[in-house]
Structure formats: structure tokens, C-alpha cells
C-alpha positions as CSV (number, residue, x, y, z in Angstrom):
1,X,151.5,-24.1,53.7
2,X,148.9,-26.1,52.1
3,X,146.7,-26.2,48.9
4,X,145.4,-23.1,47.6
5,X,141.7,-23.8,49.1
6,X,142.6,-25.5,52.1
7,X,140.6,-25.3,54.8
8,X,137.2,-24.0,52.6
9,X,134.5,-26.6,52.9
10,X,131.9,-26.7,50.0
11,X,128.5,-28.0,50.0
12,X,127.6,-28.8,46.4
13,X,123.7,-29.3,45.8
14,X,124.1,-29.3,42.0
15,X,123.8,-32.1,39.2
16,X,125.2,-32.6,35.5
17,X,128.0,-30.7,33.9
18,X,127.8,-27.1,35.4
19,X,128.0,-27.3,39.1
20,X,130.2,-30.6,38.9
21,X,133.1,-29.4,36.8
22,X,132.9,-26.1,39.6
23,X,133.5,-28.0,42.3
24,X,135.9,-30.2,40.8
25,X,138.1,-27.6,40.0
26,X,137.8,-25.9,43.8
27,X,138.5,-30.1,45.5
28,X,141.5,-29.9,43.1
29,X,142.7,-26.8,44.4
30,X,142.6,-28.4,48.2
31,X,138.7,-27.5,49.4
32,X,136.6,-30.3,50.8
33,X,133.6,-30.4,48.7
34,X,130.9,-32.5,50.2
35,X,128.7,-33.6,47.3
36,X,125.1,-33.8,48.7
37,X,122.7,-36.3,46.9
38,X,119.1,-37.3,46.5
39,X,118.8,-40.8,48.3
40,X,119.1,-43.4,46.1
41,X,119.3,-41.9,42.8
42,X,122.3,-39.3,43.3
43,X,123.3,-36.9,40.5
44,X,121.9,-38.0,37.2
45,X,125.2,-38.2,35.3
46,X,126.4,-41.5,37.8
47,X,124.1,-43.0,35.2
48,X,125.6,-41.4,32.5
49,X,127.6,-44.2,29.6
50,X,129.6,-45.3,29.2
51,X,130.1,-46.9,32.7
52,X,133.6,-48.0,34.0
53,X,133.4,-50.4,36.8
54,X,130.3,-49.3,39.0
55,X,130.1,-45.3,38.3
56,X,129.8,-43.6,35.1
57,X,133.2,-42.2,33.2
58,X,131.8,-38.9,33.5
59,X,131.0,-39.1,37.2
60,X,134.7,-40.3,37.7
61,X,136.2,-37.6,35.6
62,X,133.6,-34.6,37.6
63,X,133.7,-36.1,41.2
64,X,137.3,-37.0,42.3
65,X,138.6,-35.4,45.2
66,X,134.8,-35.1,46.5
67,X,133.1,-36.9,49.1
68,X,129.4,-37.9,49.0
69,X,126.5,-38.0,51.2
70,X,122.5,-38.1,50.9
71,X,120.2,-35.8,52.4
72,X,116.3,-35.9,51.2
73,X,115.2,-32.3,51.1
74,X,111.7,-33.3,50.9
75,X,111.5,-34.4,54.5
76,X,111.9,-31.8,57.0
77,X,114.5,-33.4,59.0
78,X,116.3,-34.0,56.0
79,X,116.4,-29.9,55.7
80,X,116.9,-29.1,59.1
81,X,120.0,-31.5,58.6
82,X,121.1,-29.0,55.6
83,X,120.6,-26.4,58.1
84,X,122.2,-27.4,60.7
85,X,125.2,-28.0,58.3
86,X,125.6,-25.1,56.8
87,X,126.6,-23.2,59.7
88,X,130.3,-25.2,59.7
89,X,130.6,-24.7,55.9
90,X,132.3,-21.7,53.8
91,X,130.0,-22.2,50.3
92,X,127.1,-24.0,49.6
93,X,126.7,-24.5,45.2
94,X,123.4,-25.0,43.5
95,X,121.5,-25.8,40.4
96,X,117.9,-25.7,41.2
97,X,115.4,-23.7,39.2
98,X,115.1,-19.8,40.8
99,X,113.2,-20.1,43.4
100,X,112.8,-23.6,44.4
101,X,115.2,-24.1,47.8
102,X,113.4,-20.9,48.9
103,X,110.1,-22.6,48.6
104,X,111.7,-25.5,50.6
105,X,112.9,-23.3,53.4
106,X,116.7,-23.7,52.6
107,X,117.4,-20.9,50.3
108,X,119.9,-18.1,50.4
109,X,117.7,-15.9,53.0
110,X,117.1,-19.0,55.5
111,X,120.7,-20.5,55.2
112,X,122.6,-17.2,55.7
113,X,120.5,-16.7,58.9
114,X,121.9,-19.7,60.1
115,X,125.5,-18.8,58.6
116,X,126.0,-14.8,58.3
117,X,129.7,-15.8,56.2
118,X,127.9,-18.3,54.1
119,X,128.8,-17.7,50.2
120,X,125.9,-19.5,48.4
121,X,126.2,-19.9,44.5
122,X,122.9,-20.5,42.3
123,X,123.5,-21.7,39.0
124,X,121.0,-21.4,36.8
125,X,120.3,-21.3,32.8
126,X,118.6,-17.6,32.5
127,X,120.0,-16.0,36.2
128,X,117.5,-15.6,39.4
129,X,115.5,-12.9,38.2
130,X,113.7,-12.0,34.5
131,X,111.1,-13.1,32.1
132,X,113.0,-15.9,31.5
133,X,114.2,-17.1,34.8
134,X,111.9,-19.8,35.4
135,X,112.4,-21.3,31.2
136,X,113.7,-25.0,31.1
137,X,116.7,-24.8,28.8
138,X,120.2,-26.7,27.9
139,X,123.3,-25.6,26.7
140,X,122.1,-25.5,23.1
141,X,119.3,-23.2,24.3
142,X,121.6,-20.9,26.1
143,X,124.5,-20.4,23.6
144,X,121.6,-20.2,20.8
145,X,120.2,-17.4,23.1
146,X,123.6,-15.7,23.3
147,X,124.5,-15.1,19.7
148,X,127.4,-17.9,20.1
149,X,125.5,-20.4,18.0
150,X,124.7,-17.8,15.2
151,X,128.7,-17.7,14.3
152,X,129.9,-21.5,14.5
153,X,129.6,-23.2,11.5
154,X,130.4,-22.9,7.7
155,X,129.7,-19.8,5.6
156,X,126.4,-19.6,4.3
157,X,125.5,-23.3,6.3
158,X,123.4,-24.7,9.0
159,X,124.8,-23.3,12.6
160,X,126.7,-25.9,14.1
161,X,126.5,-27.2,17.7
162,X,129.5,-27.3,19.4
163,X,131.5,-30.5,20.5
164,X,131.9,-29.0,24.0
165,X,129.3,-27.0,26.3
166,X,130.4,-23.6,26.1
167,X,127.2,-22.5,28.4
168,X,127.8,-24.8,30.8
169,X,131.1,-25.1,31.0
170,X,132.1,-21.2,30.7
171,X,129.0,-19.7,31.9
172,X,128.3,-22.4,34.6
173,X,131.2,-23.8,35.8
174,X,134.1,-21.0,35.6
175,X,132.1,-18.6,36.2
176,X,130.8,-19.8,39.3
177,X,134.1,-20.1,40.4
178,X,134.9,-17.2,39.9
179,X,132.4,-15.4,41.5
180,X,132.6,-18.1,45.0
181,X,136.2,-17.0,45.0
182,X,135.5,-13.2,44.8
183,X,132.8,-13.4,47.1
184,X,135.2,-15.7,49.5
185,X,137.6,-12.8,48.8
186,X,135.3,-9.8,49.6
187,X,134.3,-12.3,52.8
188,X,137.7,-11.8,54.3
189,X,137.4,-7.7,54.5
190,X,133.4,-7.8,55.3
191,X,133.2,-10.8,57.2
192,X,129.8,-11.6,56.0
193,X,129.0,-13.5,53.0
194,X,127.0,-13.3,49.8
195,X,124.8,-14.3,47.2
196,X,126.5,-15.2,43.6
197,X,123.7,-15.5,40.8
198,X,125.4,-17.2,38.1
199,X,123.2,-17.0,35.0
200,X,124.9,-19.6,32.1
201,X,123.3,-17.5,29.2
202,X,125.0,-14.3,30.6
203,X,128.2,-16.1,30.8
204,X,127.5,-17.2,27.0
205,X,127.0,-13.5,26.3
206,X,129.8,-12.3,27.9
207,X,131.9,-14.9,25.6
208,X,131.0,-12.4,23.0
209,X,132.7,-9.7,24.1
210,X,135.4,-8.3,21.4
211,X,132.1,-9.5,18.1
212,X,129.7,-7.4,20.0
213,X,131.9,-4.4,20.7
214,X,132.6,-5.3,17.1
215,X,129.1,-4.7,16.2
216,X,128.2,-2.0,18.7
217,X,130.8,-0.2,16.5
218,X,129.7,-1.0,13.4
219,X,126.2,-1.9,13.3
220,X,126.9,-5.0,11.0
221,X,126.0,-8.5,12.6
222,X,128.7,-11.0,12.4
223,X,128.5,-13.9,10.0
224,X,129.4,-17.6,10.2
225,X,133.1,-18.0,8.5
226,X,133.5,-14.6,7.7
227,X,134.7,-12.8,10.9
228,X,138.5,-12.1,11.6
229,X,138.9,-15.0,13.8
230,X,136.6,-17.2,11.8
231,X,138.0,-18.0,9.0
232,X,137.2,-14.8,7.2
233,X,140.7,-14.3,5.9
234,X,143.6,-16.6,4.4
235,X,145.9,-15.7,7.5
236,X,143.6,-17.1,9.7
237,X,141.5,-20.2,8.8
238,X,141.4,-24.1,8.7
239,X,142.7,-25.9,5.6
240,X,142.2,-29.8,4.7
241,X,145.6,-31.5,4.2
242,X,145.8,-34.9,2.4
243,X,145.3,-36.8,5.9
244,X,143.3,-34.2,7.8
245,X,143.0,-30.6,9.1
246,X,145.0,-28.1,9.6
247,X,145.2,-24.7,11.5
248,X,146.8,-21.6,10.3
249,X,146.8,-18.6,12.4
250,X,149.3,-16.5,11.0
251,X,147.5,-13.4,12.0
252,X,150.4,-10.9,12.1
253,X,152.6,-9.6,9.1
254,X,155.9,-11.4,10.4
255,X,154.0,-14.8,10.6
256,X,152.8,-14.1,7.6
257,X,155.7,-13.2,5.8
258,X,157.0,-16.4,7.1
259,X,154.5,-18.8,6.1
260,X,154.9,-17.6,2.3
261,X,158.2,-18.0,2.3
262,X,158.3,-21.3,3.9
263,X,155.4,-22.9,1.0
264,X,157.4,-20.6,-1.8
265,X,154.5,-18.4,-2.3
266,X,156.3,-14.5,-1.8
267,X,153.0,-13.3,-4.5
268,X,150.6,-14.4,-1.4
269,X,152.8,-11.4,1.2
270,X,149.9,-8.7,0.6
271,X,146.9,-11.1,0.6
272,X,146.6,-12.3,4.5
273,X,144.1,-10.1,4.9
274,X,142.4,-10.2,0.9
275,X,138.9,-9.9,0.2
276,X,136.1,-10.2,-2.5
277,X,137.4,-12.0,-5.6
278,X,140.7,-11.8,-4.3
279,X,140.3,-13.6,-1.5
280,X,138.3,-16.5,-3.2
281,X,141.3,-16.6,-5.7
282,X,144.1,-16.6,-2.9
283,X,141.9,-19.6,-0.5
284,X,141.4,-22.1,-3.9
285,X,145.3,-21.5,-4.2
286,X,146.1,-22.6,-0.6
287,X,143.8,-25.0,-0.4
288,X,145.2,-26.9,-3.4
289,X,148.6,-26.5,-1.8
290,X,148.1,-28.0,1.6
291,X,146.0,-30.7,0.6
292,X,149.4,-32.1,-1.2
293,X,150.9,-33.4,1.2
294,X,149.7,-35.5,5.3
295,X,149.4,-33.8,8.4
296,X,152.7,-34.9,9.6
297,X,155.1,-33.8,6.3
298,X,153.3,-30.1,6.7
299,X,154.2,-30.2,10.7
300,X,158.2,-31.0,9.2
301,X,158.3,-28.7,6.7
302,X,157.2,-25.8,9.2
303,X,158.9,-27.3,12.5
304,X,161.4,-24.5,14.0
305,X,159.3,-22.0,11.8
306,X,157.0,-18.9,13.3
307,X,154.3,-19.7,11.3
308,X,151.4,-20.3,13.4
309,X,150.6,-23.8,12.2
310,X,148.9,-26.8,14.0
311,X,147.2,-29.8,13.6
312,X,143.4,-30.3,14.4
313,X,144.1,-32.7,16.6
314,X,141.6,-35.7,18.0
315,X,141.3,-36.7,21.1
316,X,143.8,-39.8,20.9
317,X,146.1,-37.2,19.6
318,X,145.5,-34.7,21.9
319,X,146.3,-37.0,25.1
320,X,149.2,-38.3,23.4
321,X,150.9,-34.7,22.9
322,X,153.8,-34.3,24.3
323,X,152.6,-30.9,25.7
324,X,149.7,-32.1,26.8
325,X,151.2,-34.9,28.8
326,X,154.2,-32.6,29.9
327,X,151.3,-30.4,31.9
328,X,150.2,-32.9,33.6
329,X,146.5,-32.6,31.9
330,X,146.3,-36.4,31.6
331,X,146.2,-38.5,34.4
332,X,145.0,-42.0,36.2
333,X,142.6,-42.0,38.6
334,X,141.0,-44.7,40.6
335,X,138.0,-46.3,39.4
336,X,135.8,-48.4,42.0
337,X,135.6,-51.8,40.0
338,X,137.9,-50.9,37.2
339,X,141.2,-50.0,38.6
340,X,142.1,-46.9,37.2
341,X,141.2,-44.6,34.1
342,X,142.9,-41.8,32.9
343,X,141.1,-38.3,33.0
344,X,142.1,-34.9,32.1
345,X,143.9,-33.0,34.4
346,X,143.5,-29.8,36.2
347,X,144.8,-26.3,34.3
348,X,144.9,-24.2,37.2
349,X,148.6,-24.7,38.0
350,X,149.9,-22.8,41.4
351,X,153.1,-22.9,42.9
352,X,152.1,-23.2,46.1
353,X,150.0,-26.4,45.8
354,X,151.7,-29.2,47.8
355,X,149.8,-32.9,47.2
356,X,148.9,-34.3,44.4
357,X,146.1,-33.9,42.3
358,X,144.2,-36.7,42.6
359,X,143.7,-36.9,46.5
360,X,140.4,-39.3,46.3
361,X,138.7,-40.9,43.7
362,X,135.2,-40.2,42.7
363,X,133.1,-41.4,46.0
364,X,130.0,-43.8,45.8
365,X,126.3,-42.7,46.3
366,X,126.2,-41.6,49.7
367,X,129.6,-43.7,50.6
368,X,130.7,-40.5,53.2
369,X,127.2,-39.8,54.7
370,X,128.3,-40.9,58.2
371,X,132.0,-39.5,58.1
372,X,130.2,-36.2,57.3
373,X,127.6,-36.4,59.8
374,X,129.9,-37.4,62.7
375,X,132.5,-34.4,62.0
376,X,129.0,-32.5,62.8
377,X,128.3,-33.6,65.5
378,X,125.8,-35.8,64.5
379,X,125.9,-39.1,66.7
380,X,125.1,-42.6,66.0
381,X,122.1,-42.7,67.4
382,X,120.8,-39.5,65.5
383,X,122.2,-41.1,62.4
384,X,120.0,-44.2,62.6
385,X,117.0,-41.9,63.4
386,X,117.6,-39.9,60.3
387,X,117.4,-43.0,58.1
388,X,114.6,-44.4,59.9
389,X,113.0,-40.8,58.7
390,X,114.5,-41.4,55.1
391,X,116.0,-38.4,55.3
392,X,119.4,-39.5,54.6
């Protein structure tokens, strides 16, 4: 038995951050994604820096275990080539404003004509439909949109953007994923396929889920710092050692317990959860404590503990964990012009997966066009004619 997506064959249309880190998870998890490019220019983040060897990192670290080929959808033979290839594949992925491969004559309606069992994802910022659908917008716009923004920060400061892209990341990427693989899924009892509209401000909503219920509840809008998993309470917060950051998440009354009696501090039991004046008094009080001593002699004093204490970590640190290296979430790949780089691994682990991860590295501008085309039937003749017709 093979990968988990052996055997599904991907065509992914899309550019940047969203539809890339989709299809990377779905090539690590065995499918043959076929990364299909504009001729010549390719998916904008090739370009991205820093560059290592002839691509960018970030192309590297988005595109392994892809192939790539061109095809210019603004010549017709270039779409009746997208046509005629979507009737071998399983899911085509896209990133195009609403609306605009329809206009072309290779949207969902013309493609699953062609290909009844197609399962064609549309990423898009807003979704397909709405007053909004057709609004330029980036992840900023969409997490800003969503509330998210609103409660990252410090208490009573300026929101502040996160260092990851929780819109297109969560709402674009996994949730595409999810939905190709429950539409693959409902495929095998129907036998037809389907349309997945994957808007990246609903899945920035939906990140919301426990704050708004929260709020449905209670009618009060949450606040920057001062939720329960913000920092509102001394159980649950970040605290500057003399080196650094810390986290302390000692959320329930046995953690708790512990963590007082590990920094000598039994008069602090009752006040994990303080508030008001209290809760000022009880933060200046830990904060004085932790900032006496590094990082490191905090991490010895509570090792064997259940405390619920960590380091805030940066990213040397992080891909130097011992954890993190023990999952297998750094690894080297192989760079065209460099050798090899490391990039972060896959977290999807499954039993059943029999290669390794990194099966190919992250392919060239159009470097599997004719490989592609000749596994559909596409001869060399046609092949030369399509290029003659720049549509490849």
C-alpha cells in the first residue's frame, strides 16, 4: 500500500502562500500535483528573497514534491490544453478572483463538463459570492475583517500583525484541504464531483469560534490581553525573564498549585484566576520574580514539574529542539544551484505512508511541461505547435 494520496493527481492554478502551502501538504501525502504556470514569469513568489541558488527559499520550501509546467490561458489553445487535461485529473486548485476562469471559458461549469468527478477548489479572500467577493485584499485585510486582528496585541495598544498569515495559511491553505478531501471523499459514494468555495476571511472567522460563542453569550466584545487565553489572568500569560520570554499556561488548579509551590509562593494558590486590583498586585509580583533569573535556570528549576512552562522560543531555537527535530519537522531538501537547504517538515504524520518525504525538490519554471504533456497524450509534434502558439 502506498502514500495516503496516491494515485490523486492535482492541477494547481494558484500563486503565493494559500494555494502553495495546499498542495504542498497533499504532494507530501503521495498526490502528484502538477503546478501549472504563466509562461515565463511562473508563480510570483519564485521571485520572492531571499534566493537560494536559482529559486527563491520560499518557492523551495512551498513547491517540493510538485512538478511544473506552463500553459498561457490567454491563448485559446493554451485553454483547450487545460481542458483537455482536466479530464485525467482528480482536483484542479485555484486562486483567481470570483469569476475570472469562468470568463475565460475554464471555470467550474466548463471543466466539470469535460470531467463530471472533477473536484475543483477556488480560493479566494471574501468566497465566490457577496458584496465583497470581487474586493482586492491580503491577509491583513482578511484577519482585520474577521475580528482576529482586534485581539492580538497588548492591553490598551495598537493591534498587532501577526508574524504568520493566519488567513492564508488557516483559511486558505487547510481549509482548502480540507474541503478537496471531503469533496474527494463524498466523490467515492456519488461518483461525481464538486465545487469547494474556500473563502480565507470565513476561515479567519471561523478561527474565532470559542471568543464569539463567548460573546454571543455575553454580549461583551473581547479585548486585547484581557481574555482567558490572552493574558487576562496570572495562570495564563507571558512573562519577561532576565534573558527573554517566557510562557506560563498553568490553566488548571493542579498546575497551579504546582507552579506556586515550585517559586515558593503558596499566598499566590487562590489568585490564578485574580482580578481588578488584585490581579495588578499578583502580575507586578510575578513579573519581578521571573525576571530574576535566564531562560534556561527557569526551564531547570521547573524540569520534571507539571507546571505548564516554556520558552518563547526563536526560530534558531525552535529548529534546534529536540522535539522538533525528533518529528521530523526539520529537514534538507535539494536546492537547484545550492545543494540542499533545510525546510520545515510536514505535520500530518500517518502510519501508512511508505517513502520519504521529500520525493522531489522544488521543480524549475516549466521544467515538467513535456513529461506532463506526453503522459496526455500529447505528442511531439503537438508539443512544438503549442509553443509555436505560445501557449505553453
Amino acid at each position: 500500500m502506498g502514500d495516503p494520496l496516491e494515485g490523486v493527481r492535482v492541477l494547481d492554478l494558484t500563486r503565493l502562500l494559500p494555494g502553495g502551502y495546499a498542495t504542498l501538504l497533499m504532494a507530501d501525502l503521495g498526490a502528484d500535483v502538477v503546478k501549472v504556470e504563466q509562461p515565463g514569469k511562473g508563480d510570483y513568489i519564485r521571485w520572492s528573497p531571499p534566493m537560494v541558488g536559482e529559486h527563491s527559499a520560499a518557492h523551495t520550501a512551498l513547491n517540493r514534491n510538485k512538478r511544473s509546467m506552463t500553459v498561457n490561458l490567454k491563448r485559446s489553445e493554451g485553454r483547450a490544453l487545460l481542458m483537455s487535461l482536466v479530464e485525467s485529473y482528480d482536483v484542479l486548485i485555484e486562486s483567481f478572483r470570483p469569476g475570472v476562469l469562468d470568463r475565460l471559458g475554464v471555470g467550474y461549469d466548463d471543466l466539470s463538463e469535460r470531467n463530471p468527478k472533477l473536484v475543483y477548489c477556488a480560493i479566494s479572500g471574501y468566497g465566490q459570492d457577496g458584496p465583497r467577493a470581487q474586493v482586492a485584499g491580503h491577509d491583513a485585510n482578511y484577519i482585520g475583517y474577521a475580528g482576529l486582528l482586534s485581539v492580538i496585541g497588548a492591553e490598551g495598544g495598537r493591534p498587532v500583525l501577526p508574524g504568520v498569515q493566519i488567513g492564508d495559511l488557516a483559511g486558505g491553505g487547510m481549509s482548502a484541504v480540507i474541503a478537496v478531501l471531503a469533496a474527494l471523499v463524498h466523490r467515492g459514494v456519488t461518483g461525481r464531483g464538486d465545487f469547494c468555495d474556500v473563502s480565507m476571511l470565513d476561515g479567519a472567522v471561523s478561527w474565532s469560534s470559542i471568543h464569539a460563542a463567548e460573546f454571543f453569550a455575553s454580549g461583551t466584545v473581547p479585548q486585547r490581553e484581557l481574555m482567558t487565553l490572552s493574558g487576562a489572568f496570572p495562570c495564563y500569560r507571558v512573562y519577561r525573564a532576565a534573558d527573554g520570554w517566557l510562557t506560563v499556561a498553568a490553566l488548571e488548579p493542579r498546575f497551579w498549585a504546582a507552579l506556586c509551590e515550585s517559586i515558593d509562593r503558596a499566598g499566590l494558590l487562590d489568585d490564578g484566576f485574580a482580578t481588578g486590583p488584585r490581579r495588578v498586585e499578583v502580575l507586578a509580583e510575578l513579573e519581578a520574580l521571573f525576571a530574576t533569573k535566564t531562560r534556561a535556570e527557569w526551564m531547570e528549576h521547573f524540569d520534571g514539574l507539571d507546571v505548564c512552562v516554556g520558552p518563547v522560543n526563536d526560530f534558531a531555537e525552535t529548529f534546534a529542539d529536540e522535539q522538533v527535530r525528533h518529528r521530523a519537522m526539520v529537514i534538507e531538501a535539494k536546492v537547484a544551484g545550492a545543494g540542499s537547504l533545510k525546510q520545515v517538515g510536514n505535520p500530518i504524520k500517518l502510519r501508512s505512508m511508505t517513502s520519504d518525504l521529500l520525493r522531489r525538490p522544488a521543480p524549475g519554471l516549466g521544467e515538467h511541461t513535456d513529461e506532463v504533456l506526453e503522459e496526455a497524450g500529447v505528442d511531439e509534434a503537438e508539443r512544438a505547435a503549442l509553443r509555436a502558439a505560445s501557449a505553453v
